[in-house]
N, C-alpha and C positions, 0 to 999 in steps of 0.2 A: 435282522440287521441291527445291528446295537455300534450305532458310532457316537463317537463325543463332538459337540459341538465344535468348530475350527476356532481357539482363541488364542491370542498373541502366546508365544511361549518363553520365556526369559531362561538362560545358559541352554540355551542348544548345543552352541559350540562346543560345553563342555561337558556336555553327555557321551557315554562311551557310545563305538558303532552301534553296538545291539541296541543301547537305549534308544538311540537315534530311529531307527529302524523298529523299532517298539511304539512309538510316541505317530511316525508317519501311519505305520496299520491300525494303529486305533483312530486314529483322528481322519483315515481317509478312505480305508477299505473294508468294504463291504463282505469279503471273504478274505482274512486277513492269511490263510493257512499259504492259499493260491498264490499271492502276493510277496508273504515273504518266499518261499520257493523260487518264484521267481528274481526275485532279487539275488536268492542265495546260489543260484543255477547259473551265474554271471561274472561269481566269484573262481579266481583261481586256485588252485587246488594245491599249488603250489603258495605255502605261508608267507613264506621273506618275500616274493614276488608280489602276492597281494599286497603286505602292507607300502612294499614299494609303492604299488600304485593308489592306494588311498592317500600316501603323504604328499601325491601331485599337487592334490586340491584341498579346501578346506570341508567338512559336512558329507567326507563322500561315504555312498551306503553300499554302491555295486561297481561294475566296469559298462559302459556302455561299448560296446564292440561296432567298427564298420570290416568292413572287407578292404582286405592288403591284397592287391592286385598287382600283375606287371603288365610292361609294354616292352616288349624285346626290339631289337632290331633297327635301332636309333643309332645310327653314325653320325658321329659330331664331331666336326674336324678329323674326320677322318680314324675316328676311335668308335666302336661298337659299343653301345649301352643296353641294358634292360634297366629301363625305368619304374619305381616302385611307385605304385599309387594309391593311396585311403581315401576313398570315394564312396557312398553310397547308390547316386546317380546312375542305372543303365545306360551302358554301348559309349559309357568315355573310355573308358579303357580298349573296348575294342574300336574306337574311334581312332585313337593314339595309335594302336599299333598298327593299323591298318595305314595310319598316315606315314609311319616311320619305313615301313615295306614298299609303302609308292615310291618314296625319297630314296632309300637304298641305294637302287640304282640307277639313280639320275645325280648321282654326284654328291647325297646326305644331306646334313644339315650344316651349315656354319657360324660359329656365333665366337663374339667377342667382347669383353669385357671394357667400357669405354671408361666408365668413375666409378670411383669406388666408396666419394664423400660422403659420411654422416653428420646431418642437424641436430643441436638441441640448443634451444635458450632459455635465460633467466629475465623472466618477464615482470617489471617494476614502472612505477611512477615516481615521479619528482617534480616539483614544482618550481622550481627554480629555473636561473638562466640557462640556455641550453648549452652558452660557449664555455662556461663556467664547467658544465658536466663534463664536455666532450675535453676538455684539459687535463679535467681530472681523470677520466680514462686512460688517456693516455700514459700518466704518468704510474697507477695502479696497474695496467695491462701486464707487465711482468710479474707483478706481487701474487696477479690469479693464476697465474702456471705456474709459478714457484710454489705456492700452497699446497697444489695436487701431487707434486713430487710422489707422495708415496701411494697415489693412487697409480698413478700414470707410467712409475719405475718400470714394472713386468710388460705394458702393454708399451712402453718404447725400446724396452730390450730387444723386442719382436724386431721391430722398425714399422710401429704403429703410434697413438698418440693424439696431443691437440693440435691442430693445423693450425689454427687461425680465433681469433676473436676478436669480435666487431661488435662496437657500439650504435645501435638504429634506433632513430627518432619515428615513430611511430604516430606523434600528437597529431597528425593532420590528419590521422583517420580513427582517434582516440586523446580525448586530451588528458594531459599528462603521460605517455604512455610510451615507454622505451622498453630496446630488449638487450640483454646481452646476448649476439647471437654465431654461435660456436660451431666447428665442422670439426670431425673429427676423422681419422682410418683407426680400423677396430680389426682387421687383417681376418682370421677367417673367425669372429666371435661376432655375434649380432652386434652385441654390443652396450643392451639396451641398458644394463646395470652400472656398468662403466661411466657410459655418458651421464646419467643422471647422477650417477656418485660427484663426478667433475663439477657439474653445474649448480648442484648444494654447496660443493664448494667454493667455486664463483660468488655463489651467492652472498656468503658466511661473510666471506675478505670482502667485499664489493662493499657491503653494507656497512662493515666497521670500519674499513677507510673511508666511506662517507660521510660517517659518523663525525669524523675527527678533522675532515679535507674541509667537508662542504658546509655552506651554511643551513641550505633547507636540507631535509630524510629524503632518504632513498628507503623506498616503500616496495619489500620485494613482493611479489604476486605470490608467484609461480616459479617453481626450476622443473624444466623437463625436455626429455628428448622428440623429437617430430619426425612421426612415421610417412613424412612425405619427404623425398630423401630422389632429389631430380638430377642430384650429380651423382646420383647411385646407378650407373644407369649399364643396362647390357644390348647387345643385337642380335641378333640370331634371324639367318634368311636360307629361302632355298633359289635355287633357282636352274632352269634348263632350257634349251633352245626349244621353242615351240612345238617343234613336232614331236617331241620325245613325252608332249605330257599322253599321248596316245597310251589307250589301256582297252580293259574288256567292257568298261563302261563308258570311255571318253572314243568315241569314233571319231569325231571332229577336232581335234585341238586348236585351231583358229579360233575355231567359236567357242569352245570351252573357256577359250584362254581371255577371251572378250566378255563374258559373260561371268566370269569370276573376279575379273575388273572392275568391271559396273557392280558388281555385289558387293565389294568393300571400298568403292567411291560412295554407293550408297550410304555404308556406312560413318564415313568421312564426313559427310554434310545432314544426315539425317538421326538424331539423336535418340527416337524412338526405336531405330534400328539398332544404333552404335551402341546401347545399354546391352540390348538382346546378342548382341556380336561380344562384345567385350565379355559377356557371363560366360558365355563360350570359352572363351581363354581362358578365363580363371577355373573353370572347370579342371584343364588341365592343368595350370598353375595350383590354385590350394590342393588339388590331390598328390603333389610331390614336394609340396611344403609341409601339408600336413606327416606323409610318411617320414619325411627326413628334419619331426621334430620339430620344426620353423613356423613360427605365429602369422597365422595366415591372415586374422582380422587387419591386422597389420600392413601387411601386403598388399590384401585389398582396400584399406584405405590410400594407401599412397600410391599405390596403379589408378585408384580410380579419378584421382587430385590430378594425376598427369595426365590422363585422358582431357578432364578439364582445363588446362592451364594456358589455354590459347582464349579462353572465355565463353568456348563453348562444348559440351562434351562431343566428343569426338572416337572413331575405330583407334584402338590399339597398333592394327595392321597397318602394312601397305602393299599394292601392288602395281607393279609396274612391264608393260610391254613393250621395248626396243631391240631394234635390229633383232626382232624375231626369236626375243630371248625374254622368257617370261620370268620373273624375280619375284617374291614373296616375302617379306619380313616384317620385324617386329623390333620394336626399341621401348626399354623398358625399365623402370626405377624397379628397383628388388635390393632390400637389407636383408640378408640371411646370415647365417653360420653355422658351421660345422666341429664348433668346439662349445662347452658350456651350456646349460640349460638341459633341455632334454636329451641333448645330442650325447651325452654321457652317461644317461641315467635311464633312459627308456630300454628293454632291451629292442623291442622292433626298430625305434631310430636306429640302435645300433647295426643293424642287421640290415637296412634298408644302406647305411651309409657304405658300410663292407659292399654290399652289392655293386652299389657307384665308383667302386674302389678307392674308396676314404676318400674324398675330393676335397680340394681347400674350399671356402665361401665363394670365389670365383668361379672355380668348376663349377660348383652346386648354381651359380647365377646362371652358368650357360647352360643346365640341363632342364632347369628349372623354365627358360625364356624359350627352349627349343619344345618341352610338350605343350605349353601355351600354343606357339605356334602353328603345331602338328592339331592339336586339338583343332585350332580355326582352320586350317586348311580342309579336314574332314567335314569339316561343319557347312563351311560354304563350298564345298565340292557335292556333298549331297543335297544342298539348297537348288542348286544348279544344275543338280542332274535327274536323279530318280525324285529328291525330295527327301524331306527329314525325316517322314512321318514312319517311313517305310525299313528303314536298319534300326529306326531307335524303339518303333514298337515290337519288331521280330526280339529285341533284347531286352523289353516290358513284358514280354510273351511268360516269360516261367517268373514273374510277379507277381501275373495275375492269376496264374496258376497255383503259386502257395498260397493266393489271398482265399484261394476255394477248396483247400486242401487235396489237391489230387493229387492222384496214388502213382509210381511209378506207372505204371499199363498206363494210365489214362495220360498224363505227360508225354509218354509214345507215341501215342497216337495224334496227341491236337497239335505236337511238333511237327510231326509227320505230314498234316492236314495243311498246316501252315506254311508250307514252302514251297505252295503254289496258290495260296490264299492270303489277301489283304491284312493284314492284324488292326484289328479291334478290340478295344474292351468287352463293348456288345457281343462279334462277332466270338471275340472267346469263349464269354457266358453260353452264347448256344449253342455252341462246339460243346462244350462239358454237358449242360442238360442235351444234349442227344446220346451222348456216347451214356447216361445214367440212364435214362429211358429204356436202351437198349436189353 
């Protein structure tokens, strides 16, 4: 083994792939032959496609690959979907579709698109009087939309744009400390380059009219857009008369329908749960953001702000039982879109979105808030019934079987074993050492 010691290394960036990828095997692996192979075993074969996807990122060496899965059979408002989903996670996807097949036919899914408002502000201090500020806003507030004019031109041709801009005093809970604080519709583009183009621009004018207006600086911070986005907001519910939630696992539906209540009131008041309920969701949620291109860290920031913003974190869900009619749903802040960013340069976004039948940002909110949904429903219907441990390990089952390398014959057989036997890790390990024994 002959490595070099790991020492800071100056112009990486500006190393070509190979060298990059030269400088990693020597400095890290021990069998440098294995390694690059592997890296180069991940590459596509296809050239203009690779470099395509090297130029996503900065430093890239290979493609890390997950699995592009569907969920068929998802009627949303009355229109059939298979939903595409980039997950690594076992038995969500068969979770999803499983949940889109109960729903079928009890009437689908329904969801609607409530807001559509985006945030970002320009975050400064000033020291001065406050009434002095709030004047001079007033009188500048036209000068910052007139500025953006040619930012703004194409995305109000749309019948999109800046809504609103509002000057907030913030010193009571930061002294000196104001925002310029902006909404905006971005129609179906996320939107995130947009907004912060605006908001520099805010910033530029805002500061040089202060310059010349006020007596004390306007000291700008920050400009930027905010991934909590609560007038962003969609619904998506299911819902059927009691007796109809009857299936080949639900014998009782009074009781089913009672005990699926208490599981997401649980998680309404119980935060230790609400986290574990909530992951649930986003389960389904980032695997159809991810497929269709859309920044899921994102997402998950700003779901998870609104799960909080009563002051304590709280279920995403709700459910409800009257007049014998059991209701299920979900309300939800989601910034997506279906123009711009990946959504024109990936080809699998692009494939993933043809699938959906090109949907505007709207659509994509209400497909996107109905597998969340469908996810939770699966989640706490096996919590409720058989148990979690029980479909999510039968779909861990051929895991743990690549993790031992077994051979088709032997996959045969511990499937076979297994579908009338508990799934374990353990119990798999000694399912293989017997059938090797043999």
């Amino acid at each position: 083994m002959n490595l070099t010691m790991p020492t800071a290394i100056s112009g990486f960036s500006k190393l070509s792939k190979s060298k990059k990828i030269e400088w990693l095997l020597d400095t890290y692996f021990s069998n440098k032959e294995s390694a690059r192979n592997l890296v180069q075993q991940y590459w596509n074969s296809d050239a203009k496609l690779q470099k395509l996807h090297d130029e996503f990122i900065e430093n890239t060496i290979t493609n890390y690959y997950l699995p592009l899965g569907v969920a068929p059979n998802f009627s949303i408002n009355n229109k059939l979907y298979t939903i595409p989903m980039a997950i690594e996670e076992s038995s969500v996807v068969a979770a999803a579709s499983k949940a889109a097949k109960f729903w079928l036919d009890r009437g689908g899914f329904k969801a609607e698109v409530i807001s559509t408002e985006k945030i970002g502000q320009v975050h400064f201090t000033y020291t001065g009087n406050f009434e002095a500020l709030q004047s001079f806003f007033e009188i500048v507030k036209p000068k910052l939309i007139e500025d953006t004019r040619a930012i703004t031109k194409n995305m109000e041709r749309r019948g999109g744009g800046i809504l609103d801009i509002e000057l907030k005093n913030k010193t009571q809970d930061l002294e000196h400390y104001y925002q310029l604080h902006a909404t905006f519709e971005t129609l179906d583009a996320m939107g995130a380059n947009f907004i912060n183009s605006c908001l520099e621009q805010f910033a530029k004018t805002f500061k040089a009219e202060a310059q010349a207006q006020l007596e004390n600086d306007v000291n700008i911070v920050m400009s930027i857009l905010s991934n909590y986005v609560p007038n962003c907001l969609v619904r998506a519910e299911v819902s059927c008369p009691i007796t109809d939630l009857k299936s080949k696992d639900i014998t009782n539906p009074s009781l089913f329908g009672e005990k699926f209540k208490q599981a997401v009131n649980i998680a309404e008041i119980e935060p230790y749960r609400a986290v574990t309920h909530n992951k649930g969701i986003m389960n389904g949620i980032d695997a159809v953001v991810l497929a269709t291109g859309n920044d899921f860290r994102a997402v998950e920031a700003g779901v998870h702000a609104y799960a909080s913003k009563d002051g304590k974190y709280k279920s995403l869900t709700h459910c409800s039982i009257e007049d014998d009619t059991f209701k299920f749903w979900i309300e939800i802040p989601l910034a997506l879109g279906t123009v711009g960013g990946l959504t024109s340069l990936h080809p699998l976004v692009k494939f993933a979105l043809e699938m959906l039948e090109k949907p505007s940002a709207k659509d994509l909110m209400q497909i996107v808030a109905v597998a969340g949904l469908a996810q939770n429903f699966a989640a706490v219907k096996s919590l409720t019934t058989t148990g979690i441990q029980e479909g999510h390990m039968k779909m861990h089952l051929m895991n743990i079987l690549n993790q031992f390398e077994a051979t088709s014959e032997e996959k045969e057989k511990i499937v076979e074993h297994f579908k009338t036997n508990v799934v374990t890790h353990s119990a798999v390990v000694e399912a293989i050492e017997n059938i090797r024994e043999i």
